[in-house]
N, C-alpha and C positions, 0 to 999 in steps of 0.2 A: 504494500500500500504506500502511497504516497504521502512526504510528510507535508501539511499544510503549512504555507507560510504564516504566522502571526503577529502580532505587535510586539510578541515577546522573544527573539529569537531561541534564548535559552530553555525557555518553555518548549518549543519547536523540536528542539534537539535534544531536551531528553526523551521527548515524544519518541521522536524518531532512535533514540539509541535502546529505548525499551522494545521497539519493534524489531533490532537486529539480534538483540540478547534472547528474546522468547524464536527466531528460526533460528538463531544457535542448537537453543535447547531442543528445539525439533526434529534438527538434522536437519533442515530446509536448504539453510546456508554453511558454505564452510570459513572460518573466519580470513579474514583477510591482515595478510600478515603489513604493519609500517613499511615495510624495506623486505628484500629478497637477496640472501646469500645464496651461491651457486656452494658445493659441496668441499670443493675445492679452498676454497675461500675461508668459511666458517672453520674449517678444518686448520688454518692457519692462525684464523684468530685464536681459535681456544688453547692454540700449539704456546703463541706469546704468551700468555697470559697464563697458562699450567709451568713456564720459565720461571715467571713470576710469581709461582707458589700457588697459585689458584689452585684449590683442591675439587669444585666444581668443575672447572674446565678439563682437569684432567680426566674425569669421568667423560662426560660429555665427549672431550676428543676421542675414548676411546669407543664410546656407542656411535659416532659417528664414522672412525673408519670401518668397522662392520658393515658400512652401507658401501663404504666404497672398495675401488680398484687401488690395488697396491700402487699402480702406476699415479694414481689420482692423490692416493696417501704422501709419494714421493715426491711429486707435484708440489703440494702444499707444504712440506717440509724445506724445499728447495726455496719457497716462499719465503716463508719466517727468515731462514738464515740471512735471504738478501734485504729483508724488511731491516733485521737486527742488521748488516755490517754498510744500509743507507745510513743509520744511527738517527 
């Protein structure tokens, strides 16, 4: 459904953000991510940041390369090192 514009924008929108939370809940819709990492990618960031002692990221990078190709894991690793020695 469409959200009605009103004199109150904020009114409007939560209108509208209770309308995308209940076809969440439905299954209607599936959520929409802010931004979109390619596999490759996130796999680097959580590589930096597990350097940095991150004890979530290291989980994380590790359910993550399960998804991928050794070649894709390599990839990402070859990343970080030249993210770390841009400085």
């Amino acid at each position: 459904h469409m959200m009605r514009k009103t004199g109150n924008d904020d009114a409007g929108e939560a209108r509208h953000g209770g309308d995308i939370a209940r076809a969440e809940q439905k299954g209607n819709i599936a959520p929409v991510p802010l931004f979109s990492l390619d596999y490759v990618s996130a796999h680097m960031l959580f590589n930096l940041a597990a350097m940095r002692g991150s004890t979530e990221a290291k989980i994380y990078r590790k359910e993550l390369s399960a998804e991928m190709d050794p070649a894709e894991v390599a990839d990402a690793q070859r990343q970080a090192r030249q993210w770390l020695a841009a400085g």
